[in-house]
C-alpha positions in Angstrom: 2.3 7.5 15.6 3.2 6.1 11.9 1.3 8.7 9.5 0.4 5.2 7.5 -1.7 3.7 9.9 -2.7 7.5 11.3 -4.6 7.8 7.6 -5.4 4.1 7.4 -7.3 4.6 11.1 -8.8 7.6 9.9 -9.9 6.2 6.5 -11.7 3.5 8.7 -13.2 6.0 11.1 -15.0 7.7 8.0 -16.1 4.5 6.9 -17.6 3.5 10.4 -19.1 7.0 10.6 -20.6 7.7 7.1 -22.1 3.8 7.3 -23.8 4.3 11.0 -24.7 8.4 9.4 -26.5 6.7 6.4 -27.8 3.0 8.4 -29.5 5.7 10.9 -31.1 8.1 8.6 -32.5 5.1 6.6 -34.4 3.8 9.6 -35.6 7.0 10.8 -39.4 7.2 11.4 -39.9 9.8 9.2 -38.5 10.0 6.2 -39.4 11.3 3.0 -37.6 11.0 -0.8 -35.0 13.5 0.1 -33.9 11.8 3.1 -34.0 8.5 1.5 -31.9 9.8 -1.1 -29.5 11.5 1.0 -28.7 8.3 3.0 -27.8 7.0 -0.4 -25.1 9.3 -1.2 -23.9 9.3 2.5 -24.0 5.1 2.1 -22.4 5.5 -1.3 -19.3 7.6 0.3 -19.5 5.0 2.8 -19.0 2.1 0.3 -16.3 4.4 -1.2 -14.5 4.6 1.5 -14.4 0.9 2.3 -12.9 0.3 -1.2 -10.5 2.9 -0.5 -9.4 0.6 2.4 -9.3 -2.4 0.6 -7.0 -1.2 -1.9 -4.4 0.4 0.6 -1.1 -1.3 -0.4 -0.3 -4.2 2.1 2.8 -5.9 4.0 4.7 -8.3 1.7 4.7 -11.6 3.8 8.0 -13.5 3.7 
């Protein structure tokens, strides 16, 4: 397997995890300030990596 799209499929599996790791503790039941604050910073490395993604160099198109 190509080691670009080996990083760029892990770079989107971290993503994907990190969002469902933060989306889940925010709903939880119970919850208190440090939880809710915690799913913020996992959310934020989230968002991070999504950028990260977008700003992988691309295929020039002929």
């Amino acid at each position: 397997m190509n080691k670009k799209f080996m990083s760029t499929l892990l770079l989107f599996t971290v993503f994907a995890g990190f969002l469902w790791w933060g989306l889940a503790m925010l709903v939880a039941p119970n919850k208190d300030g440090e939880t809710i604050v915690y799913a913020l910073l996992i959310l934020g490395c989230a968002g991070y990596a999504l950028v990260s993604l977008l700003m992988l160099p691309r295929k020039k198109q002929p």
